[in-house]
C-alpha positions, 0 to 999 in steps of 0.5 A: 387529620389527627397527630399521632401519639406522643409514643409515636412521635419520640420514636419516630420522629424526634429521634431524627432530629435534633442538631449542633448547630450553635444558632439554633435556639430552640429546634423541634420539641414536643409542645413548641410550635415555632423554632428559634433561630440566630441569623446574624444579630436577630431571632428568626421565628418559623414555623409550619402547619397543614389544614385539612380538617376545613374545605371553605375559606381554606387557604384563609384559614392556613395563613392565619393559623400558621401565623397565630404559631409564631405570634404565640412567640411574642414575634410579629410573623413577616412572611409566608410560603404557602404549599397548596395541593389539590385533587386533580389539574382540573382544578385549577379554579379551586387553586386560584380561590385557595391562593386568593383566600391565602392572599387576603388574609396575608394583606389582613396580617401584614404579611408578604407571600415570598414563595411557596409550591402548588400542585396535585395529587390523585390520592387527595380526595380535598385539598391541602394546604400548608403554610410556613411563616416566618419572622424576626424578633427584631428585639423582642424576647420570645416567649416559649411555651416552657415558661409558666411559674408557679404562681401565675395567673393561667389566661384564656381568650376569646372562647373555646372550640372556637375554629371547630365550631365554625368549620362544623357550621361550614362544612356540616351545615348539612349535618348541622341541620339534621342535628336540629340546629337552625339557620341563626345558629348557623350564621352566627357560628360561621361568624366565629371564623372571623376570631380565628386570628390571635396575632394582636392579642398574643403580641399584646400578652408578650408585651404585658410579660407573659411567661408562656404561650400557646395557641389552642390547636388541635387537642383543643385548651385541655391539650394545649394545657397540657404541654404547656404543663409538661414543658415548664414542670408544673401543674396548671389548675383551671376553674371549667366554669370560668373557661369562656364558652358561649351559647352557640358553641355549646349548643353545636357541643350538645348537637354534635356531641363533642367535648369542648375541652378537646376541641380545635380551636385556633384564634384561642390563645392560652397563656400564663402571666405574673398577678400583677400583670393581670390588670395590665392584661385586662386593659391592653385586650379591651382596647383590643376588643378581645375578650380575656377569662383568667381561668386558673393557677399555676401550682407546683406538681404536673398536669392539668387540673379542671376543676367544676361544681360537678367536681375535679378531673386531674388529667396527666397524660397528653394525648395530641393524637385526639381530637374531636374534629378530627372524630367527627370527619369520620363520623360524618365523611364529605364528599 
């Protein structure tokens, strides 16, 4: 599944929404994933998100990356309503693993399953899931993903093409192994699905100050950099060779022939913070055990500048309608 355009977007979409309603603070914008909204004297966070690119550990993973939306806020997600739809009514087996796997990673988070619909559709060929989560500032400042300076220090954790990586070791083992990736590889690429949740980190980085936040969804880091760019008017400069990216993740790069840049990476959170919340960052995400590169700079200017010992690209366009994982669904169509 792919976005569609930011062309197509503005004019047939954002042109519907939009409200005067005073408790709204923060409605549907390109860029940000989660609204903000006033109920009563708190902040309510919400947010939804579909998965279709994965099979396995599906109604896991929709949970997680939903959730991963709203903590990107700096908000604790609290609650969860999950729509699941598969092929046919024969699978009813199928439908209870979904809501099974669904239900584990809501106990992993501390979250509370409060509805939700399920159901069928002949035109599927795989199922569809998607969650809607939900929570409360509870005095928290939310952090946005407009909000990076110029100035600061530009984060990244854990790794890039993290999510697409693991979902090609689960779905694609197939084709994995047709590519020449051997069975080590794989087991420790499903492992990554294990990284996928970024709620701990991404609640730590509010509380350290940071100014911006974004998960790293589809698109991938450049993407995801590039919205974080265009929404606070500024161009943001990052070092490739900094950017974390370990050895299985580029060998299922070089297999599979994806840009790591443009890959779907949901567990990945990039963020900006003041320099001198860097050791303060440091410290807070190693008694997490969560891995943290600090990747680049904020600048004056727009746009997304990846600089390497090859050289520098200056990317200014965003482009959420591609995505590698995406383009591999199509190369390598599943049953």
């Amino acid at each position: 599944m792919s976005k569609f355009s930011l062309d197509v977007l503005n004019r047939h979409v954002f042109a519907y929404t939009g409200t005067r309603d005073p408790d709204v603070i923060l409605g549907a914008v390109f860029g940000e994933d989660a609204a903000l909204t006033r109920v009563g004297g708190d902040i309510l966070a919400s947010h939804l998100d579909p998965i279709v690119g994965a099979v396995e550990e599906i109604g896991w993973l929709a949970v997680h990356v939903t959730c991963n939306d709203i903590a990107a806020t700096g908000i604790p997600p609290r609650w969860i309503l999950p729509l699941v739809l598969v092929p046919r009514p024969e699978d009813e087996a199928l439908l209870g693993e979904i809501m099974g796997d669904a239900r584990r990673a809501a106990d992993e988070l501390g979250v509370s399953i409060i509805g939700g619909h399920t159901g069928y559709s002949a035109g599927l060929s795989r199922p569809l899931v998607a969650v809607t989560a939900l929570g409360v500032a509870a005095g928290r400042k939310p952090v946005r993903t407009e909000g990076a300076k110029v100035g600061d220090t530009v984060v990244v954790t854990k790794a890039i093409a993290l999510e697409g990586t693991a979902i090609l070791a689960h779905d694609f083992a197939d084709v994995a192994r047709q590519l020449g990736l051997e069975d080590d590889a794989l087991e420790e690429a499903r492992a990554l699905m294990d990284k996928i949740s970024c709620v701990r980190e991404a609640l730590a980085l509010a509380d350290s100050g940071a100014t911006s936040m974004h998960d790293v969804t589809r698109g991938g880091v450049l993407e995801t950099l590039l919205e974080m760019a265009q929404l606070s008017g500024v161009m943001i400069e990052v070092d490739a060779d900094l950017l974390p990216l370990p050895p299985v993740i580029e060998r299922f790069a070089k297999a599979f022939e994806f840009d790591p840049l443009r890959m779907i990476s949901s567990g990945t959170l990039a963020a900006t913070i003041p320099p001198d919340a860097e050791a303060e960052v440091q410290s807070r995400l190693d008694k997490l055990g969560v891995p943290v590169a600090f990747v680049g700079t904020v600048r004056e200017g727009g746009g997304v500048r990846v600089k390497s010992a090859a050289g520098e690209t200056h990317y200014t366009e965003s482009r959420c309608e591609e995505d590698e994982l995406a383009r591999l669904w199509l190369r390598y169509p599943r049953d």
